[in-house]
C-alpha positions as CSV (number, residue, x, y, z in Angstrom):
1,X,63.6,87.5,-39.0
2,X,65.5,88.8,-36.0
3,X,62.6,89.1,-33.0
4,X,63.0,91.8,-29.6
5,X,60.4,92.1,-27.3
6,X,59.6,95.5,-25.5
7,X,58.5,93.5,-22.7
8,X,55.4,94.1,-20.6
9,X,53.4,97.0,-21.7
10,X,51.4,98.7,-19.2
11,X,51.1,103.0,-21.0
12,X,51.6,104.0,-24.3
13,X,52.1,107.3,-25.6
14,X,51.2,108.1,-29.4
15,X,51.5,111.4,-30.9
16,X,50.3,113.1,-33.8
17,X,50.3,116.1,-36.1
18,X,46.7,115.3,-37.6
19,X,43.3,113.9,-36.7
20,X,43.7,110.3,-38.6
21,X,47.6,110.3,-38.2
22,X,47.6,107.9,-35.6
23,X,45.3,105.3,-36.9
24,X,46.9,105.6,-40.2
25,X,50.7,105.0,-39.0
26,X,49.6,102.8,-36.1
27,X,46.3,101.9,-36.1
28,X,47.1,98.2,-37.0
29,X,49.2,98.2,-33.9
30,X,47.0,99.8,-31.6
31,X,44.5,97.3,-32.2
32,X,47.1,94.4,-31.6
33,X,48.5,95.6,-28.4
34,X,45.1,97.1,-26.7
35,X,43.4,93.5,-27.7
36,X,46.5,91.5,-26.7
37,X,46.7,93.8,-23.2
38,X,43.2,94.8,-21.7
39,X,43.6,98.0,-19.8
40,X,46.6,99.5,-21.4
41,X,46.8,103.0,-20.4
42,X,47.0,104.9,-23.8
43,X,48.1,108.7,-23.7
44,X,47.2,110.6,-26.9
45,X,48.0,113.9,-28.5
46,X,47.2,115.8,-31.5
47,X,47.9,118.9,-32.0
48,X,45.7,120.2,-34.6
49,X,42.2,120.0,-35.4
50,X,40.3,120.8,-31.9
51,X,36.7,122.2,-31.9
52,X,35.9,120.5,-35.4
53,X,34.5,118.0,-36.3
54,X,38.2,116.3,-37.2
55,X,38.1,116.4,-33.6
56,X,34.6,114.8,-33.5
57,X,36.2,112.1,-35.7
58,X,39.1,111.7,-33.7
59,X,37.8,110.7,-30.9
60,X,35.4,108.1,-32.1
61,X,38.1,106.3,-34.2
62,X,40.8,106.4,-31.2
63,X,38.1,105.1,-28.8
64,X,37.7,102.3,-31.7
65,X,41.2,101.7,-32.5
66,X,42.3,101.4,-28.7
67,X,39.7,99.1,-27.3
68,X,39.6,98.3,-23.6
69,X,42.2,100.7,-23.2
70,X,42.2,103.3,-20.2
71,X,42.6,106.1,-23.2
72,X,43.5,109.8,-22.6
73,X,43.3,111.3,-25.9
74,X,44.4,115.5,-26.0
75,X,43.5,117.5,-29.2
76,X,45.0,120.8,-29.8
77,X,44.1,123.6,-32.7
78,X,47.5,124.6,-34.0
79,X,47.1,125.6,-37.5
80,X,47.5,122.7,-40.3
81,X,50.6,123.2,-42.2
82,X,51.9,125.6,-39.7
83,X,53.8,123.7,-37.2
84,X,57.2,125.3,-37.7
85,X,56.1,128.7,-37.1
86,X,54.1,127.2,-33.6
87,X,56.9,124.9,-32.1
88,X,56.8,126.8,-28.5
89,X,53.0,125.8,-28.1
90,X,53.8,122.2,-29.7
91,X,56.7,121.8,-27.9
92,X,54.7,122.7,-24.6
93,X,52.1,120.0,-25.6
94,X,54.7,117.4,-25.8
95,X,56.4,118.6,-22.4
96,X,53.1,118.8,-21.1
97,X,52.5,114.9,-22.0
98,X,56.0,114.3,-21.0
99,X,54.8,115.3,-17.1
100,X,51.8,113.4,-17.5
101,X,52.9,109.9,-18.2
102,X,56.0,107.6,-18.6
103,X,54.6,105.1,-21.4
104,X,57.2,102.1,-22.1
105,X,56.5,102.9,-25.7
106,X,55.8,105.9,-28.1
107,X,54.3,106.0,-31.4
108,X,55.2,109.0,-33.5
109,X,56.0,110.2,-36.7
110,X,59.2,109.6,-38.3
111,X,61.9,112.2,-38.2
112,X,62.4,112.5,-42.2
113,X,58.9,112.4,-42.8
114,X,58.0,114.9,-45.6
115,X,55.5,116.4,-44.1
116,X,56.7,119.6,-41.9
117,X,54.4,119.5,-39.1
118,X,54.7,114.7,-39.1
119,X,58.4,116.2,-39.1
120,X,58.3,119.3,-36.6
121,X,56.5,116.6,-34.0
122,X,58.9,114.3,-34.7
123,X,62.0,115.9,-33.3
124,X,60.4,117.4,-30.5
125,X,59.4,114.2,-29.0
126,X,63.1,113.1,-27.5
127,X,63.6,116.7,-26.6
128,X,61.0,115.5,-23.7
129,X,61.1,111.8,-23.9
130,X,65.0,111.1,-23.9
131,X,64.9,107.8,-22.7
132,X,62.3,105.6,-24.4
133,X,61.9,103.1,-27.3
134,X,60.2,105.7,-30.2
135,X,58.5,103.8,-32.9
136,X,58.4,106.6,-35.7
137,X,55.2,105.6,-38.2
138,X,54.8,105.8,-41.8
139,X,52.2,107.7,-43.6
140,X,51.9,107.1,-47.4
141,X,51.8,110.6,-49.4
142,X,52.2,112.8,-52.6
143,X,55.9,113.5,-51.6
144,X,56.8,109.8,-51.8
145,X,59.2,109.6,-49.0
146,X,58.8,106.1,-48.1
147,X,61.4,104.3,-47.3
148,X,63.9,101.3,-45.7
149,X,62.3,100.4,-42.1
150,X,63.8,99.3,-39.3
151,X,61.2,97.6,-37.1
152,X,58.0,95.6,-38.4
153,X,54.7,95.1,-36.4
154,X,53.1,92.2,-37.8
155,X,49.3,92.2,-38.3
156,X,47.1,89.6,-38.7
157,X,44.6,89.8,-41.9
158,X,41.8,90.2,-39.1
159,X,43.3,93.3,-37.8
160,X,44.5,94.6,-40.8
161,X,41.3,94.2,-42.2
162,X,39.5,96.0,-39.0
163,X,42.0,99.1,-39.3
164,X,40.8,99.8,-42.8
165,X,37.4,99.5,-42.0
166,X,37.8,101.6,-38.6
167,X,39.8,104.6,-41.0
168,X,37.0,104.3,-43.3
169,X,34.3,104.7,-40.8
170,X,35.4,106.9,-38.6
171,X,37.0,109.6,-40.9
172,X,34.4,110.3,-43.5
173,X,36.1,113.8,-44.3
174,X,38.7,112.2,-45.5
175,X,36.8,109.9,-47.9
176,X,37.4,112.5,-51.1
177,X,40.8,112.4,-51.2
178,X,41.8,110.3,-53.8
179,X,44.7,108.7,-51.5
180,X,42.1,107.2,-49.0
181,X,41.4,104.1,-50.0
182,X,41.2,100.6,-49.2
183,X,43.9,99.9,-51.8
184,X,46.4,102.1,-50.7
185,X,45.8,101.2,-46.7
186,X,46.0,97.1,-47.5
187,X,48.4,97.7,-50.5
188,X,51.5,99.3,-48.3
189,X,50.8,96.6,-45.3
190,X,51.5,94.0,-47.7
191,X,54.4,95.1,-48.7
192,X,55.7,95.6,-45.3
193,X,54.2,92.3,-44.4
194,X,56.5,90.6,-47.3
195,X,59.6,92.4,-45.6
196,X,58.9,90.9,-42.3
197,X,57.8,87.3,-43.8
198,X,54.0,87.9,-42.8
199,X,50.7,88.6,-44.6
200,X,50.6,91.9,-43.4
201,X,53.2,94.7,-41.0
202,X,53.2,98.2,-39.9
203,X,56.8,99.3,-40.6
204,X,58.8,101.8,-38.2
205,X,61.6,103.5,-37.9
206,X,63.4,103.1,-34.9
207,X,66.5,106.2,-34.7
208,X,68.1,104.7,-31.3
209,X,67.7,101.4,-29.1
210,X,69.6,100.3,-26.2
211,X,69.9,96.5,-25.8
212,X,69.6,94.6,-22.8
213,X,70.6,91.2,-23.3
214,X,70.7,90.1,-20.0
215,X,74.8,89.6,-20.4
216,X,76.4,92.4,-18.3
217,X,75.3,94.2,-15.5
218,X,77.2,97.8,-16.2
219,X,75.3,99.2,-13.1
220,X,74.0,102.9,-13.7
């Protein structure tokens, strides 16, 4: 398995449509890098969900998921399911981010994610943040859009273990749905973990990368 390192991470950025979005896609990885790198500064946006208690829940599990992190966590009320008909006040959020930090690294849904408003978010993101490494998360769904990935975290069983426990604790309004389960959260991470030749992976899909392999100097 081909490695690439990001190299020191000092802010990340991670963006979602949904409360739970985030610690679904990433969670595993938020967990590894915030353990591994004490201090991170983690910027976070959602856009929908504010003054309920998704937001409540939100907080709690981001606080959990991003420990010892210097985390900055925004939480907006656009209307579920209605992203496309709100893209000037989501696409002000994400310029809005945009002037507040310059993470090394952004976590956000996929571009052909299913979902219109994992999808809407998706595409506005380079629109503000044009030149950064986007790590675009998976979230498992009805629709079935799954797909080839591009770029594997690896997670050990410890913290793939943690991140189900943390969704399961800290989103109790999601508990009904008959999607939210340990199975389904530990069942997709093994697969990706058998496609990067570890127990356990978040998968991401990575759109465009430049390489610096320390060969040629091409100036600016």
């Amino acid at each position: 398995m081909i490695r690439l390192g990001a190299g020191p991470l000092n802010r990340i950025a991670a963006v979602g449509a949904h409360c739970d979005d985030i610690a679904i896609g990433a969670g595993g990885t938020l967990l590894t890098l915030c353990l591994a790198r004490p201090g991170l500064r983690v910027d976070a946006l959602v856009l929908s969900g504010a003054g309920t208690e998704r937001e409540q829940e939100e907080r709690a599990a981001l606080a959990a998921f991003c420990p010892g992190a210097d985390l900055r966590l925004t939480v907006l009320k656009l209307p579920d399911g209605r992203m496309p008909v709100h893209w000037d006040e989501a696409k002000a959020a994400v310029e809005e981010l945009r002037r507040e930090t310059d993470p090394e690294l952004i976590l956000a849904p996929r571009t052909d994610d299913a979902h219109q408003d994992h999808r809407g978010l998706a595409q506005l993101i380079p629109t503000a943040f044009r030149d950064h490494l986007v790590l675009g998360y998976e979230i498992a769904k009805w629709d079935g859009d799954l797909g080839r990935m591009t770029a594997y975290q690896p997670l050990s069983p410890e913290i793939a273990e943690q991140k189900v426990r943390l969704l399961q604790e800290h989103y109790p309004s999601q508990r009904h749905r008959p999607w939210y389960d340990r199975e389904a959260f530990l069942g997709l991470a093994r697969i990706r973990g058998i496609e990067c030749h570890a127990r356990y992976a978040e998968a991401f899909a990575v759109t465009k990368v430049t390489l610096n392999l320390g060969t040629l100097d091409l100036g600016d």
